[in-house]
N, C-alpha and C positions, 0 to 999 in steps of 0.2 A: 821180619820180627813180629812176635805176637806176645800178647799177656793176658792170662786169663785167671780167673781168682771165683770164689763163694762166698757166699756171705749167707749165714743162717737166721732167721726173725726169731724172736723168743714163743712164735706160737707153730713154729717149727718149719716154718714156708722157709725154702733155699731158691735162690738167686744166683745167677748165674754172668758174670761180666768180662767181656772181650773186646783185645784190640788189634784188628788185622793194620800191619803194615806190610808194603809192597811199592816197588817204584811205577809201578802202572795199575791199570784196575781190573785185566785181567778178563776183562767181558763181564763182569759181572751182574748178577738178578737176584733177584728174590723170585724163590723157587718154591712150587707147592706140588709136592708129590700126596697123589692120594692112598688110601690102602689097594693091596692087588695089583700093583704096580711092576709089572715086571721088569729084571735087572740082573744085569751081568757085565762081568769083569772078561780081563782076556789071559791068555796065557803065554808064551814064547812060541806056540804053534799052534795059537789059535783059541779057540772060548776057553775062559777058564770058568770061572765058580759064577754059576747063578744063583736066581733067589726071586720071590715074589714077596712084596712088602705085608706085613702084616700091619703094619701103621701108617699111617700117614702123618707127614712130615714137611715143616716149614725148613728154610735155611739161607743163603747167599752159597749161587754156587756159581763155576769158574768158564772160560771159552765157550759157552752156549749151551751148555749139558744141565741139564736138572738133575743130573744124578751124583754129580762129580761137587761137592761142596765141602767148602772151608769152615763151615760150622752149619750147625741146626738143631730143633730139638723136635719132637715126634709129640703125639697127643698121649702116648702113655707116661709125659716126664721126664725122657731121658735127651741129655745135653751131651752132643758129642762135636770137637774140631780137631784140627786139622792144625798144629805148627812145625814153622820149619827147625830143622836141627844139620846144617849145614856140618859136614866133618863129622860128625858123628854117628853116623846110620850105614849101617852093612845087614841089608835087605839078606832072607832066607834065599838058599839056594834050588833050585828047582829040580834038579835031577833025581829021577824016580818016587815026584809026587803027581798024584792023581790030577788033570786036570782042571777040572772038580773042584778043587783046592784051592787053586790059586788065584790071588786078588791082587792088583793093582793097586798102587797107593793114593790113587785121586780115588776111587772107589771105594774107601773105608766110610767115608760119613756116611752117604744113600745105604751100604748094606747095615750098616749097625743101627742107625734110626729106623731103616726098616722092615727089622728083626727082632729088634730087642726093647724089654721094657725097663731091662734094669743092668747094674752094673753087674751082678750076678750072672744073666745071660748074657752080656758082651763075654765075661771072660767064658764060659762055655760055646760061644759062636769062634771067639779067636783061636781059642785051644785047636780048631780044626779046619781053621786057615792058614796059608802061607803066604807071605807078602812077600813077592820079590820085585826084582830092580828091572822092572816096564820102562823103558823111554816114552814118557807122555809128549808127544807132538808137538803142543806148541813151546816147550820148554826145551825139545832136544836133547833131554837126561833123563833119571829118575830123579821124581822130588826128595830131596832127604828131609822126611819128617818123623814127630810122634802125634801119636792121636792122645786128647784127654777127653776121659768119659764121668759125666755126674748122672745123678739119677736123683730124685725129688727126694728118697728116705736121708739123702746128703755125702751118701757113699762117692769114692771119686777114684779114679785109677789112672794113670800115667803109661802108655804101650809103646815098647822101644824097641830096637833091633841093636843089636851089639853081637860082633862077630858072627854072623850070622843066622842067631838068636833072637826069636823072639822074647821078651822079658817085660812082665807086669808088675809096675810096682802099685803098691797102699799107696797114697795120698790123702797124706793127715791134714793137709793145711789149705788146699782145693787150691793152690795154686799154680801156676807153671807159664815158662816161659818158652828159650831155646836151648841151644845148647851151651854146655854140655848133657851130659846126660840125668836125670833125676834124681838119682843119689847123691852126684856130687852136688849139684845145690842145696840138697839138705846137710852135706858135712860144712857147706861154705855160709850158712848161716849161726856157724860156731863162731865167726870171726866180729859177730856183731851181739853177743850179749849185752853188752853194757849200755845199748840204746833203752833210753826212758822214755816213758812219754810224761812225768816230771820231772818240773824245770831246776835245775842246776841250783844249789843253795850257795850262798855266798862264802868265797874263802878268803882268807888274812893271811899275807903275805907280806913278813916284815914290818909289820903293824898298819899296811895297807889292804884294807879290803876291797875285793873286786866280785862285783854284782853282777849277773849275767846279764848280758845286752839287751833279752826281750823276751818274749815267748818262743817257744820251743828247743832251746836250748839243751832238754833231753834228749833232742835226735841228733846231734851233732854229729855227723861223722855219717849218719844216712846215706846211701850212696844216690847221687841223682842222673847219671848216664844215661844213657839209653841202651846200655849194653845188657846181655840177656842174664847175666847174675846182679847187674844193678839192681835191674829189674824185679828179677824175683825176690830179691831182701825187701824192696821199695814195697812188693806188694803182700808180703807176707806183713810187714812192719803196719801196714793201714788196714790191711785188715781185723790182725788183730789185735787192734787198740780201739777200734770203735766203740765206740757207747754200745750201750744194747741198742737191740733195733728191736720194734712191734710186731710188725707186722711186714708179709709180701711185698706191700705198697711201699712201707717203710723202707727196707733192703732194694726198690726198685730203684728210689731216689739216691740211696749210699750208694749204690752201684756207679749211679752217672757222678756222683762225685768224685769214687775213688777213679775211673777209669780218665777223669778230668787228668790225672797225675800223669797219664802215660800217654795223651794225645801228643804226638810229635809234628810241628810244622813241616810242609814241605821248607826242605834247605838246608835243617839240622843234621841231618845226617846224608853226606854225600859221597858217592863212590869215586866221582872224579868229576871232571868239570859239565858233563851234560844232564840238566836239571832233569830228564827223565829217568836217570838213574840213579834218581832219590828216594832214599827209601820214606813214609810218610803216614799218617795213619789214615788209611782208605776209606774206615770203616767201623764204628765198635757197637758189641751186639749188649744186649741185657735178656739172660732168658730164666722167665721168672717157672722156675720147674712143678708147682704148689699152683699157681694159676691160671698155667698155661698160656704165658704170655712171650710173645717173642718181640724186642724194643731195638728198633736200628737207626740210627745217624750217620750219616758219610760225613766227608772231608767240607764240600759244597754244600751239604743242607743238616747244621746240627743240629737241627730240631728233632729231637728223639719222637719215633714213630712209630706205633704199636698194634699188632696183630695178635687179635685175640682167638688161639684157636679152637677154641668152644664154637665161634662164628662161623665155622669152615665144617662143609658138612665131604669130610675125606670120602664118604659110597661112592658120592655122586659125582663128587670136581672132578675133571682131568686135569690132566700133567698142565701146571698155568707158570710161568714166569712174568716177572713184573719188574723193568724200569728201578735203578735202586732210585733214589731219592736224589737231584741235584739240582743247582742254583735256585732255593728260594731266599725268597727274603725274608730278613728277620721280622714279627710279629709287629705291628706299628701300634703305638701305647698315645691314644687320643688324650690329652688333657685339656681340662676347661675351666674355666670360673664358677663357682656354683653359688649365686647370689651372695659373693665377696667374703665365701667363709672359707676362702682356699683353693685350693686345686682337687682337682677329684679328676681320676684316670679310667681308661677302661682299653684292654688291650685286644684289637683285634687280627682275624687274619689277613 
């Protein structure tokens, strides 16, 4: 399960917020691909579509591969991951395409970060791709996923396979989840018009009036699941009711709010009785597309932690993975007397 949403500032910086779940963690790293980075996919007999990076690109990526990643975004702006869409994905078929062609579906993020600068050239890179159904190894299938791609101007597109088509939809709302497929969550957002985000007025009944209980009483009826069209209503519904936002920094801090909604403990969601096959949130990103910022917290350390990629000089790095982030301790907040006029604090690491 994943969910991922935007969020735009009023001085036009876009944000970017994500939440990987998975019952295990997959090997995962934080991965720095630099520019010139050579890459290729495979085919049913053998190489398929290569590509040399023309950007260099941050991400979390999966079994040991720096190239193979569940999200990332590149130093030109562009935000692209990786969710699953279980039952609904019927990968292109292969007979009589160029090997040339064809791409594997752990290899969609590394080639589109780095290739493309915008959602513009994603849809001209995929136009003359074909994605079919690779058995990835340590999975023993093909993953059924779609890719969603933003780009800093705030543009956003949703990429699916249906009958073994590929199909791009607009995404007005920067949101998405799993499945079903994209459309239908937007026809399944007709079923919730009447959420407000003000509160209920009071009605009279009988010559009894009844006051609504407390705040928020306009969402009644919000769905709170964990399921992938909860989801998607839950995060179209917070996104857009937020106040304005300022600024990049502003939308960096709403991000970790709104993403606060979808963090699932491990337990809540379980397949059967052995806790490793829980599904759980591993991981959620913030990628701030306007300042090039990429913000990650795991399950174990959620201290959101940020890589600035201005800092990263992509010529010169090579290919580097890095450790995600696990068991620190929370920040330890010193308080003291200060000549009996109170408490005075100061948090340190």
């Amino acid at each position: 399960m994943c969910t991922s949403f935007r969020l735009t500032a009023s001085d036009g910086a876009t944000a970017i917020g994500r939440t990987m779940e998975f019952p295990n963690l997959l090997q995962a790293r934080i991965a720095l691909v630099p520019r010139d980075t050579g890459g290729g996919s495979v085919g049913p007999n053998g190489a398929g579509k290569s590509w040399t990076s023309r950007y260099g690109f941050v991400g979390v990526d999966v079994f040991g591969d720096p190239q193979k990643l569940t999200d990332g975004m590149n130093e030109a702006g562009l935000y692209v991951n990786l969710q699953y869409m279980p039952g609904f994905c019927d990968y292109e078929p292969t007979e009589g395409v160029p090997a040339d062609r064809l791409v594997a579906p752990p290899d969609l993020v590394g080639m589109l970060l780095g290739a493309c600068s915008s959602v513009t050239e994603v849809r001209t890179a995929m136009a003359s791709t074909v994605v079919w159904s690779s058995v990835f190894g340590p999975f023993g299938y093909a993953p059924p996923v779609h890719v969603v791609v933003h780009d800093k101007q705030g543009n956003c597109v949703v990429i699916e396979w249906a009958q073994g088509h590929q199909v791009v939809f607009d995404n007005p709302y920067g949101v998405a989840t799993n499945s079903p497929h994209f459309d239908w969550h937007l026809i399944n957002l007709r079923n919730y018009l009447k959420l407000d985000t003000t509160n209920p007025k009071p009605v009279t009944i009988d010559g009894v009036t009844l006051s609504p209980m407390g705040q928020g009483g306009g969402m009644t009826g919000l769905p709170g699941d964990s399921t992938s069209p909860s989801r998607f209503v839950r995060a179209v519904a917070y996104t857009s009711t937020l106040r304005p936002i300022a600024t990049g920094a502003d939308a960096e801090v709403a991000a970790l709010h709104v993403l606060d909604n979808f963090d699932i403990p491990w337990g809540m969601d379980r397949e059967n009785d052995d806790r490793s096959n829980d599904d759980h949130t591993l991981w959620s990103t913030i990628a701030n597309l306007t300042d090039g910022a990429y913000i990650l917290r795991t399950y174990l350390d959620p201290v959101p932690r940020r890589i600035q990629l201005a800092d990263i000089d992509f010529a010169a790095s090579p290919v580097t993975t890095v450790p995600l982030p696990s068991a620190a301790e929370f920040p330890r907040m010193h308080l003291s007397h200060s000549h009996g006029h109170g408490v005075t604090g100061g948090a340190t690491g």
